[in-house]
N, C-alpha and C positions, 0 to 999 in steps of 0.2 A: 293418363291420369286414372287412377283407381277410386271407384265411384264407393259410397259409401253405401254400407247394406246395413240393415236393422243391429246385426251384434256389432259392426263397425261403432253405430250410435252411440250401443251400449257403451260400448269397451272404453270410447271418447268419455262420454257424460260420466264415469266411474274414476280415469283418470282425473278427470278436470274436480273432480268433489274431493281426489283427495289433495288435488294439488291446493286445492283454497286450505284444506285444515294445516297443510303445511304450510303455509304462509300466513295462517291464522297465529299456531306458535312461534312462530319467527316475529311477528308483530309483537306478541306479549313479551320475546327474550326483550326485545325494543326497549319497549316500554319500560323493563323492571332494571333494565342497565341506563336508560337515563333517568328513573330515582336515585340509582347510586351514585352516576353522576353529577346529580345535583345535590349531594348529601341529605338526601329524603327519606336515607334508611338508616334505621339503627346504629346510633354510634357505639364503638366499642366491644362489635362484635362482625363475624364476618358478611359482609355487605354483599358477599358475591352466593351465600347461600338461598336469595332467592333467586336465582338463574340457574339455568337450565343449558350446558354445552350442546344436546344433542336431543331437543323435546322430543317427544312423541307428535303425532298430528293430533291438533284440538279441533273438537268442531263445536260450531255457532252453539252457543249455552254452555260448554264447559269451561270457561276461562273463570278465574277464580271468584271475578267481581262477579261472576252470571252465577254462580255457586251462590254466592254470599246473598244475592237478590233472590233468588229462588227460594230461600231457606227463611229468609224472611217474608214471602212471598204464602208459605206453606202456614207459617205462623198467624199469620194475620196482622203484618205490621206495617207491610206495607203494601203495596198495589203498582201496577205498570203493564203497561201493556206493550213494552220491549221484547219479549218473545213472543207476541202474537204478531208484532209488526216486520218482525224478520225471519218469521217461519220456521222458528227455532224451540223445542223442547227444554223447559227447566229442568233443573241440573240440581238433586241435593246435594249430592252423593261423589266424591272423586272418583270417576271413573275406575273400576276394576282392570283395566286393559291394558292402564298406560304402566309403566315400569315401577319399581318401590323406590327410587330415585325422584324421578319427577313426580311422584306421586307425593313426596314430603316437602320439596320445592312450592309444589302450591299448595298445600295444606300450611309452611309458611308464610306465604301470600294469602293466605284467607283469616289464619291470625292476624295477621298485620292489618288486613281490612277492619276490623272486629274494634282492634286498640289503640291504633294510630290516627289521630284526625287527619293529619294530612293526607295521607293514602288515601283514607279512605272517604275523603274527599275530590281526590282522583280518581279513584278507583269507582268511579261513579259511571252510569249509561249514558252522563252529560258528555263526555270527554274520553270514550272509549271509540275506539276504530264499528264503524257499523258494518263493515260488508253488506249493505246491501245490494246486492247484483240483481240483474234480474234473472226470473227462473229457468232453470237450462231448457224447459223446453218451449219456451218463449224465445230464446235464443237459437234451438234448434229448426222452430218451425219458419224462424228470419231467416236464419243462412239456407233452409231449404227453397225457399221460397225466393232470396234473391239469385239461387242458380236457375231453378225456371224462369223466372224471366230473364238472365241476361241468354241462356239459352233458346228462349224463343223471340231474343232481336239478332239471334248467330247470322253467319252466314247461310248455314243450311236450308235457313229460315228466307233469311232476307238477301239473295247473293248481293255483293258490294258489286258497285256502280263506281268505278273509281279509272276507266281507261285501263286499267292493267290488262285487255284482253278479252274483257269478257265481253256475252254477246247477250247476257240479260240487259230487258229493260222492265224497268221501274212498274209494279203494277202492285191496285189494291188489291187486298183479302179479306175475307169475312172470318171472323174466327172460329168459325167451322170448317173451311178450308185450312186455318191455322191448325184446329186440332187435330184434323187429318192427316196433318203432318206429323205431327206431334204423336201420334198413335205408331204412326211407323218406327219412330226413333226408342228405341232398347232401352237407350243409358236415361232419357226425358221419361217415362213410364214408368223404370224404375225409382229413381228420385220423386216422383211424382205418387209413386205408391207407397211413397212414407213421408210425403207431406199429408195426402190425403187419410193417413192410418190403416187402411186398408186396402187391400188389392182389386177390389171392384168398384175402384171410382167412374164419376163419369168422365171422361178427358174432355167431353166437351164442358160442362160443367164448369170445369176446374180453371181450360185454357179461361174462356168467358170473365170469370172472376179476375185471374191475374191480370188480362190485357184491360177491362174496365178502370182498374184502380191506378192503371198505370199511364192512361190517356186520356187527352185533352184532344176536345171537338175542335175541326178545321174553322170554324165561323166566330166571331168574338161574340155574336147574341147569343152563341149556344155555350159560351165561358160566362159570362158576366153578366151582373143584376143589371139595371138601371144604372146605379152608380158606378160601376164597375166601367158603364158603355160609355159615359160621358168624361170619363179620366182617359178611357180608350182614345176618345176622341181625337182628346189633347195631345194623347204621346205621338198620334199621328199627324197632327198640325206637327208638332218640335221634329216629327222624320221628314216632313217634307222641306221644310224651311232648311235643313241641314243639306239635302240632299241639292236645294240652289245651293246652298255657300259651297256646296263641294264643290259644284259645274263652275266656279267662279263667279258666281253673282257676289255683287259686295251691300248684305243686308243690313250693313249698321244706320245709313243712313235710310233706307225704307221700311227697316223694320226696328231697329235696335238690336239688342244680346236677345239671340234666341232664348225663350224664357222654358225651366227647368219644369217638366212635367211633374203632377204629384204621385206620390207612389200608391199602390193598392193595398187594401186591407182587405180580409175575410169576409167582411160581409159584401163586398166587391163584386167574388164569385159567386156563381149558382152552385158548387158544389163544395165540399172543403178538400175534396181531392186535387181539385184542381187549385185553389190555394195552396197547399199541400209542395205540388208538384209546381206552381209558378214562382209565389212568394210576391215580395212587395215591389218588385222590380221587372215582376212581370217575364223573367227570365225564364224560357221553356228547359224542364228537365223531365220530360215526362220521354219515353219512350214508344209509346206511339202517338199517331194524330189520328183519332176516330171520325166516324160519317156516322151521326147516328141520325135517321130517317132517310137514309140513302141505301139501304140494304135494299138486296134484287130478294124479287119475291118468291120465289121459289129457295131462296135461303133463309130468310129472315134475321140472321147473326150480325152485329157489329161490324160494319166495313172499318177497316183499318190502313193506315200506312205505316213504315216505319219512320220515326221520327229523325233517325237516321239520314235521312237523304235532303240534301239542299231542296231550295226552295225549285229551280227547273227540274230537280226530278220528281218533287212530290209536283210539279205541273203536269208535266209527262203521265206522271199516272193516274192524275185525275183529266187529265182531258182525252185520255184514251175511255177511261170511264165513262165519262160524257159521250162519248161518239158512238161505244157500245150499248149502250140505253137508251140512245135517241133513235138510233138504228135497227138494231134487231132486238130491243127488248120493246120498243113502241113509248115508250115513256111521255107524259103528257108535259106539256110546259113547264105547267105547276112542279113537277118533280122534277125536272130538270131545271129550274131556276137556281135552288142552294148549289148545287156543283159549278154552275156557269159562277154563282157570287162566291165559290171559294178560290176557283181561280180569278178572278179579279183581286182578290183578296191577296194572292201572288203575284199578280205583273208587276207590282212596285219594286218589288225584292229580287225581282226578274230582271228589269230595266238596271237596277242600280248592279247587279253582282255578276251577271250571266250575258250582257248585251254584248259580244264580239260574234263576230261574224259565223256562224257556223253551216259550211259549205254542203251540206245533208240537205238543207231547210233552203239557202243560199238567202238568206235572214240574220235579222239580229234577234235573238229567243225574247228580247225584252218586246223587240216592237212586234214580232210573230204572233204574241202573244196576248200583245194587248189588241190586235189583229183581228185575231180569232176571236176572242170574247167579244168584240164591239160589231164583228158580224153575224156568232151565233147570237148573243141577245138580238141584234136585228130581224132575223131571221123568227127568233120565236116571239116576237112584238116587246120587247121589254126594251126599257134605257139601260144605262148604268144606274141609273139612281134607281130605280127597281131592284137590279140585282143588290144595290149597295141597302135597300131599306127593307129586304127580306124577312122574315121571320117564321117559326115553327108554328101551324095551325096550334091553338088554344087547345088544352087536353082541357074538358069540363072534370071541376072537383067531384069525386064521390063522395054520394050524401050518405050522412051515418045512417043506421036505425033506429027507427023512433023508438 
C-alpha cells in the first residue's frame, strides 16, 4: 500500500473540490429538467434553453438562485446567513470562466428567478440542495487519525494469539512502550507527521492521546457514576441467572422470566468517551482496556491491553502483571488489590467461555482461575468482597484563588 505524503493530500483534497462542483452542476441540470418536467417553464418557447448538455463546474455560491440572493443581498433587500453557514462566498456576478453557453443558460435562469413566482419560489435556499459536508480537513484529520490507531491494535503491535503457531503470550504495555514502538515504524511516523502538522511531534504525546480516547478502564468503578454501578449491578444479576438456565437449572418456578436489565445512559458514565465507545447496551467497542493507577513507577504512562483478546488472554496478562509487582517490583497490598479485583472481574467470563481442560495448567482456566484469586487475596488478607468493594483513593478537589 502506498502511504500518503503531504502533496498526495493535496492532490486528493484538489480532486475531491472539483469533483463536488461537478456534481454541484449536475444537481442544477437536475433541478431545471424536472421544471420542465413538470411544465414550470415557459410555455411556447424553448423549455430546454435553460439546461445545460455539458455545465462547467459550479461551486457553492454560484448557482443561479445564490446569484440572485447575493445581489439582493448587496442591495439591501434582503439578509441570510446561507453563505456564512456553508462557507461559501456571494456571487454578483456570472462567473467570467465558465463558457458563453452556460454563461446565458444561467443568466436565463436568473431571469426567470426575477419574473416567474413559481421559480422563484423554488428557486429559494428553502428547497435548494445544501452540500453541507463537512470540512476536508476535518475529514482528513479522521481518516488520518483512524489509520493510527487501527495501526497501533496491528499485529506488529499486538501479535495475535490465535494457536496458529505463535509463541507470543498475551502481555500488558504502557504507552510508552507503545510509542517506542511506534517510533521505530517508518510508515506510523510518517502518517503521524501529518496528523500532527509537523515533523517534530512528540510520538509519545501523540500515541498517549490516541490510546486514552480510545480505552475503557478494566474495573466498572473506574467506567461508571453511582448510577451507572447500580444498573451494573443488575446486568450482572440477569448474567448470572442465565448462566444457571444455561447449566440446566429450570428458573421459572424459583425465579420466574429472567427480568430484562435497563440500559445506560451518559450521565451513567464518568467520562463521555466511554459512553462514546460503550453506548446504551453497554456493548465494548473501544480498542484497548486501560489500568489507569496501575502503572509501574519507573514509567508512569497508561498501562494498557488490547481489547482484542478474549477474556483468558486479557487474564494471562493481567495475572502475569500481578506476579511481576508482587514479586520483583515489591508492590504493597493496597496496589495490588485493583489488579487481583480485575481479575475477579474475569473468572465469570473464564468459567463460562474458556473452562475445558487445558493440559499446560492440567486445570480448567475457569476454575485455575478463580483458584488463584481466592488464594492470592488470601494470601494478601483480603475476601472477595474487598477485592469486589475496591475503589480509587479520593483525588482532593483543587481550591480556586481567592
Amino acid at each position: 500500500m502506498t502511504l500518503h505524503t503531504r502533496e498526495s493530500l493535496d492532490t486528493a483534497r484538489a480532486r475531491a473540490a472539483g469533483l463536488r462542483r461537478q456534481m454541484v452542476a449536475a444537481q442544477e441540470e437536475l433541478d431545471w429538467r424536472c421544471y420542465r418536467l413538470y411544465g414550470l417553464l415557459p410555455a411556447g418557447g424553448d423549455a430546454s434553453a435553460y439546461e445545460h448538455p455539458t455545465p462547467p463546474e459550479v461551486a457553492l455560491g454560484e448557482r443561479a438562485f445564490e446569484i440572485v440572493l447575493a445581489r439582493r443581498i448587496a442591495a439591501g433587500t434582503e439578509t441570510t446567513t446561507w453563505f456564512e453557514r456553508h462557507g461559501s462566498i456571494p456571487v454578483t456576478e456570472i462567473p467570467v470562466r465558465w463558457p458563453e453557453g452556460y454563461r446565458q443558460v444561467v443568466q436565463r435562469r436568473i431571469d426567470l428567478i426575477g419574473n416567474d413566482r413559481n421559480i422563484g419560489l423554488i428557486e429559494r435556499p428553502e428547497y435548494k440542495r445544501r452540500w453541507n459536508t463537512p470540512a476536508w480537513d476535518s475529514l482528513q484529520q479522521a481518516a488520518l487519525r483512524d489509520w493510527l490507531l487501527a495501526r497501533l491494535e496491528s499485529p506488529r503491535y499486538w501479535p495475535r494469539l490465535d494457536g496458529s503457531g505463535s509463541d507470543a503470550t498475551p502481555q500488558l504495555l504502557s504507552t510508552s512502550r507503545l510509542a517506542d514502538a511506534a517510533g521505530r515504524d517508518a510508515e506510523f511516523m510518517q502518517l503521524a507527521a501529518l496528523y500532527a502538522g509537523h515533523a517534530d511531534f512528540d510520538v509519545n504525546q501523540l500515541v498517549a492521546r490516541l490510546v486514552a480516547a480510545e480505552s475503557v478502564p478494566f474495573l466498572p468503578v473506574l467506567r461508571y457514576t453511582d448510577t451507572g454501578l447500580r444498573k451494573r449491578a443488575q446486568w450482572e444479576d440477569t448474567w448470572a441467572l442465565q448462566r444457571r438456565e444455561d447449566a440446566g437449572e429450570d428458573l421459572i418456578r424459583s425465579v420466574g422470566k429472567i427480568p430484562v436489565p435497563p440500559k445506560y445512559q451518559s450521565r451513567d458514565f464518568l467520562k463521555t468517551d466511554f459512553w462514546r465507545l460503550r453506548g446504551g447496551l453497554d456493548v465494548p467497542k473501544e480498542r484497548w482496556i486501560s489500568y489507569p493507577g496501575c502503572e509501574r513507577g519507573a514509567d508512569g504512562s497508561l498501562l494498557i491491553a488490547w481489547a482484542g483478546w478474549d477474556h483468558l488472554q486479557q487474564a494471562t496478562a493481567l495475572a502475569t502483571y500481578f506476579i511481576d509487582m508482587k514479586e520483583n517490583e515489591g508492590w504493597s497490598r493496597e496496589r495490588l488489590q485493583p489488579l487481583l479485583a480485575g481479575l475477579l472481574e474475569l473468572t465469570p467470563w473464564i468459567t463460562q467461555w474458556h473452562n475445558d481442560m487445558n493440559p499446560d495448567f492440567g486445570a480448567r482456566m475457569g476454575n485455575y482461575y478463580v483458584a488463584f484469586v481466592t488464594d492470592e487475596a488470601r494470601a494478601l488478607q483480603f475476601t472477595l468482597n474487598d477485592l469486589r468493594a475496591w475503589k480509587p483513593a479520593a483525588t482532593a478537589a483543587r481550591r480556586g484563588r481567592n
